[in-house]
C-alpha positions as CSV (number, residue, x, y, z in Angstrom):
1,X,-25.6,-72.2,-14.4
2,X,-26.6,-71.3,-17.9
3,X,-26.3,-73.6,-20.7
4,X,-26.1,-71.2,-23.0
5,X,-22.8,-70.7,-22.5
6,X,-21.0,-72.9,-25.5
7,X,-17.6,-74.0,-23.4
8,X,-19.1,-74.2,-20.1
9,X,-20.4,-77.3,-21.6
10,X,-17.3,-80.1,-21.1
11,X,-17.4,-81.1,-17.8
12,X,-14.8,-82.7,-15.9
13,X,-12.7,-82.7,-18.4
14,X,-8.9,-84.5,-17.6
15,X,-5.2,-82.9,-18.5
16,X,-2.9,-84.5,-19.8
17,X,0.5,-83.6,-20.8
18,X,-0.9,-82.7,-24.4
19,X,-3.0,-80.3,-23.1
20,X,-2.4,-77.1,-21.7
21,X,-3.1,-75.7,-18.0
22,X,-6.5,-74.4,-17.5
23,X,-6.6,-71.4,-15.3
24,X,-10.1,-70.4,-13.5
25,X,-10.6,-66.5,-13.3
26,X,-13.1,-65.8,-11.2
27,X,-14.7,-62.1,-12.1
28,X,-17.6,-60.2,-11.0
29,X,-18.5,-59.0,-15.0
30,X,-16.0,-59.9,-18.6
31,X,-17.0,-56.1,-19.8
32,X,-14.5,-53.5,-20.5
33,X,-13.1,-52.8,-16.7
34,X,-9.9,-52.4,-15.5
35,X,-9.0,-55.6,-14.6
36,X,-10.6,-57.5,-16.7
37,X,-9.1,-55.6,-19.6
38,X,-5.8,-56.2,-17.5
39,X,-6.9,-59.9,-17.5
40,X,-7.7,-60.0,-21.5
41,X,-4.4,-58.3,-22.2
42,X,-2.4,-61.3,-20.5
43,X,-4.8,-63.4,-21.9
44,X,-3.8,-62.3,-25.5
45,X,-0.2,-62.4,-24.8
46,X,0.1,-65.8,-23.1
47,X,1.3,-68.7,-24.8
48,X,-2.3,-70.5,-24.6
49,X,-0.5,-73.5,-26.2
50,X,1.0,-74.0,-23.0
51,X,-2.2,-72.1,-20.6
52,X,-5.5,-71.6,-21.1
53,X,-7.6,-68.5,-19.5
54,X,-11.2,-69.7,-17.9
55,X,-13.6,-67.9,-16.5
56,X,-16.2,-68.2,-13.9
57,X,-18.3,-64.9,-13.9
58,X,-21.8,-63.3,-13.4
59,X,-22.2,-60.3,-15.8
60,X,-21.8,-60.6,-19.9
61,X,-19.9,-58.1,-22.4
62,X,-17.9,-58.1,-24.6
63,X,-15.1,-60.0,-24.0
64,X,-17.3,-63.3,-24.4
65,X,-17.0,-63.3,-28.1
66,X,-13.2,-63.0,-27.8
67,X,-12.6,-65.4,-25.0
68,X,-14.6,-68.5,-26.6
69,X,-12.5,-67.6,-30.2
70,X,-9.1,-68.3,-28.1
71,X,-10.4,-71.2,-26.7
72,X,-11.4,-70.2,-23.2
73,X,-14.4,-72.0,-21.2
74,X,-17.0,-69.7,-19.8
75,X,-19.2,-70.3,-17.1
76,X,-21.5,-67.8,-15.6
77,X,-23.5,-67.6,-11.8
78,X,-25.9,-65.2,-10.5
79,X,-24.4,-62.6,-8.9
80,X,-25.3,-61.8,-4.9
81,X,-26.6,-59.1,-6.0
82,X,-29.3,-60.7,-8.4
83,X,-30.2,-63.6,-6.2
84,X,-28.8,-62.9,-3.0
85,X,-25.8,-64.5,-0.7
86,X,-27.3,-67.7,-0.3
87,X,-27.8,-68.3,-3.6
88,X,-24.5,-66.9,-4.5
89,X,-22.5,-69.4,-2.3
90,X,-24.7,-72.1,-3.2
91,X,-23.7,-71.6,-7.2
92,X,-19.9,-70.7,-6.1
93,X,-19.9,-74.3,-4.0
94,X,-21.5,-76.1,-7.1
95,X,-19.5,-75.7,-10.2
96,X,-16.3,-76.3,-7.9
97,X,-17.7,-79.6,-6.8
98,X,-19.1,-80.3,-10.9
99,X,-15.3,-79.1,-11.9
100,X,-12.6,-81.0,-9.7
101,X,-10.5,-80.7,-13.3
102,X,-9.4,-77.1,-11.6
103,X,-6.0,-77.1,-9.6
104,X,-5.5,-73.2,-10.0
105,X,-8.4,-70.7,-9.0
106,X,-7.1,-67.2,-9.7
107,X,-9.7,-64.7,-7.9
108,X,-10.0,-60.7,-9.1
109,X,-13.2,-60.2,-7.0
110,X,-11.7,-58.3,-4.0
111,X,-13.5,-58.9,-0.8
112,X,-15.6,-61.0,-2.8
113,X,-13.1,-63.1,-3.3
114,X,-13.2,-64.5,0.4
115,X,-16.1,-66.9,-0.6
116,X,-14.3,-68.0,-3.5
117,X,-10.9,-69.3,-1.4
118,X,-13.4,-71.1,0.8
119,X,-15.0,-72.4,-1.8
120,X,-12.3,-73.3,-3.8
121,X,-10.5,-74.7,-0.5
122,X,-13.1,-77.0,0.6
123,X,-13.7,-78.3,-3.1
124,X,-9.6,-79.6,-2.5
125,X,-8.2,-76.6,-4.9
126,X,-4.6,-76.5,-4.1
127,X,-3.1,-73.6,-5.3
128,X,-5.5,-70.4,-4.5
129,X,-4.8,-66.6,-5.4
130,X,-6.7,-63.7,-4.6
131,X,-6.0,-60.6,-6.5
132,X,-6.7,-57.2,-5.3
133,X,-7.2,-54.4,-8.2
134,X,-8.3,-51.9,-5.6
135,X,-7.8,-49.9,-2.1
136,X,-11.2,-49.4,-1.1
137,X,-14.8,-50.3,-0.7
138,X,-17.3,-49.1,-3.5
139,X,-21.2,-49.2,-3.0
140,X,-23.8,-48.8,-0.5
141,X,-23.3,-49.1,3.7
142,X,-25.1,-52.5,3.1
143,X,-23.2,-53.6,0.3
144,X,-20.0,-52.2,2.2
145,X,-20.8,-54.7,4.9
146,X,-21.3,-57.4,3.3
147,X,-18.1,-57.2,0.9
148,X,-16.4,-57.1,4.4
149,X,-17.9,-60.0,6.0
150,X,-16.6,-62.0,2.8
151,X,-12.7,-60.2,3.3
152,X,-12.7,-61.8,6.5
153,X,-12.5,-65.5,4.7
154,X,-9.4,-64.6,2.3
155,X,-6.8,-65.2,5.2
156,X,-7.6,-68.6,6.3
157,X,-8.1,-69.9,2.6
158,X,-6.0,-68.5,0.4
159,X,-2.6,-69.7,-0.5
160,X,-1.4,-67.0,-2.9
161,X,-1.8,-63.3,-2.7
162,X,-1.3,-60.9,-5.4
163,X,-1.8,-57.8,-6.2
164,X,-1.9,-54.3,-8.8
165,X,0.2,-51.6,-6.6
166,X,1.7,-52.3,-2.7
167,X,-1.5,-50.1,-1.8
168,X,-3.8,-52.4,-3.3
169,X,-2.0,-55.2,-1.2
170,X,-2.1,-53.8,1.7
171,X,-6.2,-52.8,1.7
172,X,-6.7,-56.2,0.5
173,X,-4.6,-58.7,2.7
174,X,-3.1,-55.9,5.6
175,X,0.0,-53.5,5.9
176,X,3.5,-55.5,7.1
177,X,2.9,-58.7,5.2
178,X,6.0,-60.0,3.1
179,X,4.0,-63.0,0.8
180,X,2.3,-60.2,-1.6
181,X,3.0,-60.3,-4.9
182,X,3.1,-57.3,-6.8
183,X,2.1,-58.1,-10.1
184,X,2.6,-55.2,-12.7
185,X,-1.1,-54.1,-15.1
186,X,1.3,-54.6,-18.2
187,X,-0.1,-53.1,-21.5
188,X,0.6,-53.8,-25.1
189,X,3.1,-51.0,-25.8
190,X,2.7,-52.2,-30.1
191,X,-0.6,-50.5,-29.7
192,X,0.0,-47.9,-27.3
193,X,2.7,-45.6,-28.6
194,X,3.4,-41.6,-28.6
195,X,1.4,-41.3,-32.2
196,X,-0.2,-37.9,-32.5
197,X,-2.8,-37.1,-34.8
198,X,-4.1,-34.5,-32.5
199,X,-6.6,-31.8,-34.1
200,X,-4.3,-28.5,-33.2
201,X,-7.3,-26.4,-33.6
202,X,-9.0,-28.1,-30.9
203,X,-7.7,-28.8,-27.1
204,X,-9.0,-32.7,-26.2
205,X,-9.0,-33.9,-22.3
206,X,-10.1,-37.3,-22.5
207,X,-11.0,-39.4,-19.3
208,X,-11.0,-43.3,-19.8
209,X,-13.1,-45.1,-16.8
210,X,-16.2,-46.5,-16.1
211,X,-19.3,-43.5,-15.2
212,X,-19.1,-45.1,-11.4
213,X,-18.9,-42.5,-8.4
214,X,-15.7,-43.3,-7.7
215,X,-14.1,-41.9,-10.8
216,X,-15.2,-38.8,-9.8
217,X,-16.6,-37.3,-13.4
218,X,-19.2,-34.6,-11.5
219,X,-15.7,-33.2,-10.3
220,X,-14.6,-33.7,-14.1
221,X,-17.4,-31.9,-15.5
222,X,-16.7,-29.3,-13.2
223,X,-13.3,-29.1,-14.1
224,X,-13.8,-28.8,-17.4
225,X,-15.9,-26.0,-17.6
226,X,-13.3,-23.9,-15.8
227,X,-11.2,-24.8,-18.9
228,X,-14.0,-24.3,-21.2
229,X,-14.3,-20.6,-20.0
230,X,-10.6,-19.8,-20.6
231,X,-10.3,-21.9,-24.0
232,X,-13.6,-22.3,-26.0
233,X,-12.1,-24.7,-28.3
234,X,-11.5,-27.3,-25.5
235,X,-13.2,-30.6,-25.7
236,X,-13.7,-33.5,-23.0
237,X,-14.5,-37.1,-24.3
238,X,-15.7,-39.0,-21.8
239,X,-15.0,-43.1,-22.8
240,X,-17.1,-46.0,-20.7
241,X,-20.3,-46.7,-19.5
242,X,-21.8,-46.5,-16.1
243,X,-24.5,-45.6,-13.4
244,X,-23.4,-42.0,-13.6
245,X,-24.0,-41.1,-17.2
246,X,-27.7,-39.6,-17.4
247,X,-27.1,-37.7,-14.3
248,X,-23.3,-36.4,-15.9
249,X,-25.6,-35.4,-19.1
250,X,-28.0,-33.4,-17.1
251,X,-25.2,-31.6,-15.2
252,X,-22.8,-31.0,-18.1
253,X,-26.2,-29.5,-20.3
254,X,-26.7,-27.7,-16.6
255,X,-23.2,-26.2,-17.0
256,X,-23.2,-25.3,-20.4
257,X,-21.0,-26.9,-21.5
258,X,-23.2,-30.2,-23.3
259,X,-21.7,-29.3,-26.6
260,X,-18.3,-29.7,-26.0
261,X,-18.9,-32.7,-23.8
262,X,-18.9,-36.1,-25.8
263,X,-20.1,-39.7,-24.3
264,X,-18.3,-41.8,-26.9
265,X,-19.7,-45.1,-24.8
266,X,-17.8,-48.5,-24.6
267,X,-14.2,-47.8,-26.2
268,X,-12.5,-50.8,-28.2
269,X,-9.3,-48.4,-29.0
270,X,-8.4,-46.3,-26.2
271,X,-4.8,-46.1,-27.9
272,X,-7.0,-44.5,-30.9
273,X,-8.7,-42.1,-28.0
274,X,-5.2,-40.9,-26.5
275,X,-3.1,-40.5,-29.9
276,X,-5.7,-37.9,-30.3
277,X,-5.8,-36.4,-26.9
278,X,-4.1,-33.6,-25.4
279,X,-4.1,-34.4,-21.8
280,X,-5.7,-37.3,-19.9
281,X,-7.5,-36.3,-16.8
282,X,-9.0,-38.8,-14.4
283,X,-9.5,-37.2,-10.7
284,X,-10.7,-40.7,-9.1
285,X,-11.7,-40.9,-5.4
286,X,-9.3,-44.1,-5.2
287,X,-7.9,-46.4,-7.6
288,X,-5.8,-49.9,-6.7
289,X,-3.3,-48.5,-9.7
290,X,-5.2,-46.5,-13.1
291,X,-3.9,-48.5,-15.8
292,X,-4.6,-45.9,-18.2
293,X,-2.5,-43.9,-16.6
294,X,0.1,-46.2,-18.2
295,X,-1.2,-46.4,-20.9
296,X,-1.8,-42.7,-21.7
297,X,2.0,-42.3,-20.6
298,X,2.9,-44.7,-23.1
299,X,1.2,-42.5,-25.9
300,X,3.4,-39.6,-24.5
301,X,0.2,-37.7,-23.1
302,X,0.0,-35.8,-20.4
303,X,-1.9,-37.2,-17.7
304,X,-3.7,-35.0,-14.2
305,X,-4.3,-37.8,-11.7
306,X,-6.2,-37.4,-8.3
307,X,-3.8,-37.4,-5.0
308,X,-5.3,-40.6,-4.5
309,X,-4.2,-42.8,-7.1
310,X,-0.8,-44.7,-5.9
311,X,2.2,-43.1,-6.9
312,X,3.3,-46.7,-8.5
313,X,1.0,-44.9,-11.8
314,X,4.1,-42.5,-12.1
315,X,6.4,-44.5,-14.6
316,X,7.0,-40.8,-16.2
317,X,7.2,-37.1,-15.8
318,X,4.3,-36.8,-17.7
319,X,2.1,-37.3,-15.1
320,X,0.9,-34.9,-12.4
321,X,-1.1,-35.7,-9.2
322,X,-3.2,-33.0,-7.1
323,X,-5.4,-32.2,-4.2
324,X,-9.1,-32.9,-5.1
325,X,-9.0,-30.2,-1.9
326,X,-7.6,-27.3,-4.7
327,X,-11.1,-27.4,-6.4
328,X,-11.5,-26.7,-9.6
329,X,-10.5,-24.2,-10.9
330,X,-7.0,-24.5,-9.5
331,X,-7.4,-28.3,-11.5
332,X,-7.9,-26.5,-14.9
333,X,-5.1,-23.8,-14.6
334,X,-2.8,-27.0,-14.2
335,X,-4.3,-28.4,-17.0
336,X,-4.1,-25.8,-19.3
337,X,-0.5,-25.5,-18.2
338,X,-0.5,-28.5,-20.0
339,X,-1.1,-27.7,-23.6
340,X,2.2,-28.9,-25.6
341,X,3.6,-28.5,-29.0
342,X,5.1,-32.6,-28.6
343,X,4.3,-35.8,-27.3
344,X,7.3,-37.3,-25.3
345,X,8.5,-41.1,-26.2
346,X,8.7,-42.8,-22.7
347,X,8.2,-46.3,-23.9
348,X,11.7,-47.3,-22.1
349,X,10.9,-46.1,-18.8
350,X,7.7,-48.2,-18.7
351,X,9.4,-51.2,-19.8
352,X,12.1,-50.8,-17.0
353,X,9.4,-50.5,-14.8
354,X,8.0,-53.9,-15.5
355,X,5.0,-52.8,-17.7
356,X,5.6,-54.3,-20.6
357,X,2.8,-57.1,-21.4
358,X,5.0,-59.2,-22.6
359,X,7.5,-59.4,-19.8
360,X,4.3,-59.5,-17.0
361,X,2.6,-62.7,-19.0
362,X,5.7,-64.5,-18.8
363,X,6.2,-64.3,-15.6
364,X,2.7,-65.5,-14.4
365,X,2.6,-67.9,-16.7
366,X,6.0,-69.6,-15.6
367,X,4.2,-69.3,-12.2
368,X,1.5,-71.0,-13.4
369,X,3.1,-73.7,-14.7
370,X,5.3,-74.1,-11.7
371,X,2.5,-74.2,-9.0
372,X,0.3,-76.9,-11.6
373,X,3.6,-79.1,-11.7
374,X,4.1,-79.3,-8.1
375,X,0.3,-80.2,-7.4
376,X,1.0,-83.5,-9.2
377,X,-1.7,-86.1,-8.2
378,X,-3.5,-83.5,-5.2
């Protein structure tokens, strides 16, 4: 365990009724991913006079910064993929038994989150949640394997099961169950609102999602230049980081089309991004919901989703789904369909729907102060 890491250092330290609850997030990476930008958002929105967000995690980024300002404890682990599985449960098994100060674990690792129910069981955690953000399996066969091997110890030792979209449930913990808690990706609709300052002499399709095979961007690229042929003023603005990106350079230079493709990196203002787009196209090979699908519908912009995202990303009609069977071109006639005078308001909608930040950090966190209450002395 590094001792680099400035709040990782008080050990064993006791609540008292002066203090608030002290949640452990366990996460694969604090970088700018889905869910943990879901996690940061509730995190920012909580009362943390009342709960406090730690986190046990492998990978840095930068949320680290922003997590130690609002008093959060970090604590990182090699990964299983650094040091392998032995070592992996071997670091999972030791913090739990140098922090018995923990009475909620609160897993986001999928599969992976098996080991840390078990973990978190044996160490005498009472209440235990595992979170599924997803509906399948990324990686290698290998890693595959192994990720299901650890799904297999979720159901005997967790207590709590949550989850991003009733498909994400179901992957995660099996279809027909009844004790899955849906728990909405709220966003921060202050920040995310139908604001245009949209270039009109320019068409702009952003995509916001890590450069990971299963967003699908060689499809993208391949979409795109199908628009680019009809309308030469189009541009694509690719936001995140990944795997994929030299080999999306080479192919978009490949296509023709490198000039009107820009990598804009790790994105700090995605509202920024969409108040500028035109439409917001991400054909992903599966998704446990596409927050920034919400978010984009928020800012009023269109959005052209992949078949495969859950419908539960719908909290508008200005969102389309299609067949990553139609190919491409048939993807950019739709989008060019797409090209509006107006960006709608559909902020309401949303917040009937249960995506309001606000509302969603609420909620958990009367939950979390329920389920610490009722442990009492365990």
């Amino acid at each position: 365990m590094s001792k680099g890491e400035a709040m990782g250092e008080n050990r064993n330290v006791q609540l008292n009724n002066s203090e608030p609850v002290r949640i452990l997030h366990c996460v694969a990476g604090i970088s700018r991913g889905g869910y943990e930008t879901y996690i940061m958002n509730l995190y920012r929105n909580i009362d943390r006079t009342k709960v406090q967000f730690d986190f046990l995690y492998s990978f840095g980024g930068v949320y680290r910064k922003e997590i130690l300002e609002m008093g959060g404890r970090i604590y990182k682990i090699p990964f299983i993929t650094e040091k392998g599985p032995f070592a992996y449960t071997a670091a999972v098994r030791k913090f739990f038994k140098e922090h018995p100060e923990y009475k909620i674990v609160h897993s986001h690792m999928d599969k992976f989150s098996g080991l840390i129910m078990r973990e978190a069981k044996r160490a005498g955690v009472p209440v235990r949640i595992s979170h599924s953000h997803s509906v399948a399996n990324a990686g290698l066969f290998i890693y595959r394997v192994v990720k299901n091997f650890y799904g297999t110890m979720i159901k005997p030792n967790c207590n709590y099961r949550f989850a991003c979209s009733k498909e994400a449930g179901e992957w995660l913990f099996g279809k027909g169950r009844d004790d899955v808690m849906v728990v909405k990706n709220g966003i921060n609709l202050a920040k995310f609102t139908p604001e245009d300052t949209r270039n009109r002499e320019k068409f702009v399709i952003s995509c916001v999602g890590r450069l990971a095979p299963e967003k699908n961007h060689t499809f993208l690229l391949d979409v795109f230049s199908e628009v680019y042929k009809k309308k030469p003023e189009a541009r694509l603005v690719l936001a995140g980081t990944g795997t994929e990106q030299q080999a999306l350079e080479k192919k978009a230079e490949t296509l023709g089309i490198k000039d009107a493709v820009e990598f804009m990196g790790d994105c700090d203002s995605v509202y920024e991004l969409l108040h500028r787009s035109d439409v917001m196209c991400l054909p992903s090979l599966f998704e446990g919901l596409g927050i920034v699908f919400i978010e984009a519908q928020a800012c009023g912009v269109k959005c052209v989703a992949s078949d495969r995202v859950p419908t539960e990303a719908k909290v508008s009609d200005d969102i389309i789904f299609l067949p990553l069977e139609k190919g491409a071109e048939y993807w950019a006639q739709q989008i060019l369909a797409l090209d509006t005078e107006t960006k709608s308001d559909n902020h309401l909608g949303i917040r009937q729907r249960g995506y309001d930040i606000g509302e969603v950090s609420a909620k958990l966190q009367q939950f979390y102060i329920e389920k610490y209450s009722a442990c009492g002395d365990k």
